[in-house]
N, C-alpha and C positions, 0 to 999 in steps of 0.2 A: 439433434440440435441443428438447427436448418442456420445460425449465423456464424458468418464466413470472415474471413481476412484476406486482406493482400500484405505478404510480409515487405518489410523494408530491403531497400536497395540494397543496406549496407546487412540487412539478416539475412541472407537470399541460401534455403536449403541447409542440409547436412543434420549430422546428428546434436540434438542441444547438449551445450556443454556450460560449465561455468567457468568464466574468466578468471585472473587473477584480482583478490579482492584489495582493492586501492581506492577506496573514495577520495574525496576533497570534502570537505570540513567548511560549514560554514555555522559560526557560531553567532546565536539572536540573541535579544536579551533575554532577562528574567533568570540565569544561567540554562536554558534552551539549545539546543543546536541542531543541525541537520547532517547528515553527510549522504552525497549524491555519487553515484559509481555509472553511467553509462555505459550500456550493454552487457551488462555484465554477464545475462543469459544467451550465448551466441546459437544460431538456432530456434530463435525464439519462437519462431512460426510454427515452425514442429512441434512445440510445447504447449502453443497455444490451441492447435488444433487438438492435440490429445486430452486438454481440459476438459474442451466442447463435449469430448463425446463421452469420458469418463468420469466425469463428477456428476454426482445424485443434483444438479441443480434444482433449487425450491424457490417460491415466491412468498414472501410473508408479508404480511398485513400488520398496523399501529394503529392505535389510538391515537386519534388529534382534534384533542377539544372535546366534541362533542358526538365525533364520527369514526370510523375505522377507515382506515386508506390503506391503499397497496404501496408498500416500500418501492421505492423504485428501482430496483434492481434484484438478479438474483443473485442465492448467497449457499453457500453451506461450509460447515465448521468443521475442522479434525479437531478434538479436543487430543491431550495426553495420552502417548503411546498407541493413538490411533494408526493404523497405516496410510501413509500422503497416497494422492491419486496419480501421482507419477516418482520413481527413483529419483531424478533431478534436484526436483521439491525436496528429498529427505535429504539430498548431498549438499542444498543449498542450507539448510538448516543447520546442519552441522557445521559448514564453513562458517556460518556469520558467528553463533556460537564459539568458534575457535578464533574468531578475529577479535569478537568485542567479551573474551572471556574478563581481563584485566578488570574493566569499564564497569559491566554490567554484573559479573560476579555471580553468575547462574547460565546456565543455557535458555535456548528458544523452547520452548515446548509444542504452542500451536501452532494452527495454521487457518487461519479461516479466508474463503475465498468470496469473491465478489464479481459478478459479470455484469458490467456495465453494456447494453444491448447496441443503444445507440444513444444518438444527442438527449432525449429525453429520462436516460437513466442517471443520478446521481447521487450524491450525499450533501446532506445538509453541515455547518459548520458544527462539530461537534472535536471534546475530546477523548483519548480511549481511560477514562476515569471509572469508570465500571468497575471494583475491587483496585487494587496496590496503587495504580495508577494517581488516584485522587489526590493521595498522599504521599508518595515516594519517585523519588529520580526512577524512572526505567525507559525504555525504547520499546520500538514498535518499527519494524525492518519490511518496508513494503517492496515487492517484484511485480512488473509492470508488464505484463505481454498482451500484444495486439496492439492499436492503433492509438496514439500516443493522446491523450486527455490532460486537461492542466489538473494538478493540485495546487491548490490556494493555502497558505500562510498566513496567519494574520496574532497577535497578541490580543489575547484574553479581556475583554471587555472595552478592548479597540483604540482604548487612547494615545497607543504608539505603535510601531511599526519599523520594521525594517531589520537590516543587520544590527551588531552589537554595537551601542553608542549612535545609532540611527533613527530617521521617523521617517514616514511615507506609505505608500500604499499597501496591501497585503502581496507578500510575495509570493509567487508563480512558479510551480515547477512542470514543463512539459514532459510529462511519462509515458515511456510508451518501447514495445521493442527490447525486450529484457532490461530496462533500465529499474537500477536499485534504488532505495531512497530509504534512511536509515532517519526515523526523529527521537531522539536523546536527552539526555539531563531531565529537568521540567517541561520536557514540550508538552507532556498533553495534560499538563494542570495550568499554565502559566500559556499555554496559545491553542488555535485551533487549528480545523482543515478542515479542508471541504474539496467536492469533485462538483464542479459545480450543472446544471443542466446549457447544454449547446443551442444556438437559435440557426449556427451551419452545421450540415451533414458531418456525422460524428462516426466512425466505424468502429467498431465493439473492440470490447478491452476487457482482460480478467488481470483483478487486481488480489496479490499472496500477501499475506499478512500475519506473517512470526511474532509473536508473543510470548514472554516470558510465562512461567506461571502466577494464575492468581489476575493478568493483567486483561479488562477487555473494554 
């Protein structure tokens, strides 16, 4: 895997570790929320390079309309009891698991990963409604290493927006650099995300995505 990072100022070397798990809480309508943990992964750069060279990355292809196209990004999945492609990954999974046991009422189980190349790799506005999600409260606990991409925010068929008891534009989370980003309650029946494609020089990013089971 020939793409590279430059880590942040503030991730600069050492061995990856995981922080103390503290997000902030931001709760949206529809009973939705988010909660965001910056840096949570310290070392991240290390982390990231070892993705680069140890995950099976794949390229897949969709249907659209009337043609196949190339997803824009690569991807590959740990399903259940798989082994993760680094220890880190399996300590982070357990921590978030032990933090949102109360909440969530089940552990993490997957883990499906995502390498966004550069500016032109992204995700379209979608949510993770694929089995339980459609119809039940659960989360989806994303880890952000490499070079910081926005995620976009926005409520489910767009007529409102914003925090709880607010309207406005879709909100913005810049990820990037071991930052966490937890969506909760009804986020992905009741809103969307998206990573959206860059028109400025974008530097590569793999995006970890914990999953309860049954959810995708």
């Amino acid at each position: 895997m020939s793409v590279s990072v430059q880590e942040s100022l503030l991730d600069q070397g050492g061995e990856p570790a995981l922080g103390r798990l503290s997000p902030q809480r931001t709760p949206l309508t529809r009973g939705a929320w988010v909660d965001v943990r910056r840096g949570w992964v310290t070392g991240s750069g290390v982390l990231f390079g070892r993705l680069l060279e140890k995950v099976p990355w794949r390229a897949e292809k969709r249907q659209m309309y009337d043609r196949v196209v190339d997803v824009p990004r690569l991807v590959c999945f740990y399903p259940e009891d798989a082994e993760l492609p680094d220890p880190l990954l399996a300590g982070a999974r357990e921590a978030l698991s032990a933090h949102y046991a109360a909440e969530l009422g089940e552990p993490f189980r997957t883990a499906g990963l995502c390498l966004y190349r550069d500016g032109r790799d992204s995700v379209a506005w979608h949510g993770d409604t694929i089995g339980r999600g459609s119809h039940e409260d659960t989360m989806v606990a994303i880890v952000s290493l490499g070079e910081s991409r926005p995620l976009l925010l926005r409520p489910r068929g767009g007529s409102e927006g914003g925090h709880e008891g607010g309207r406005g534009a879709a909100l913005r989370y810049e990820l990037g650099h071991g930052d966490l980003l937890v969506m909760g309650g009804s986020c992905q029946r009741t809103w969307e995300h998206a990573v959206p494609k860059m028109t400025r020089f974008a530097g590569p990013r793999v995006s970890v995505q914990f999953r309860p089971r049954g959810v995708r």
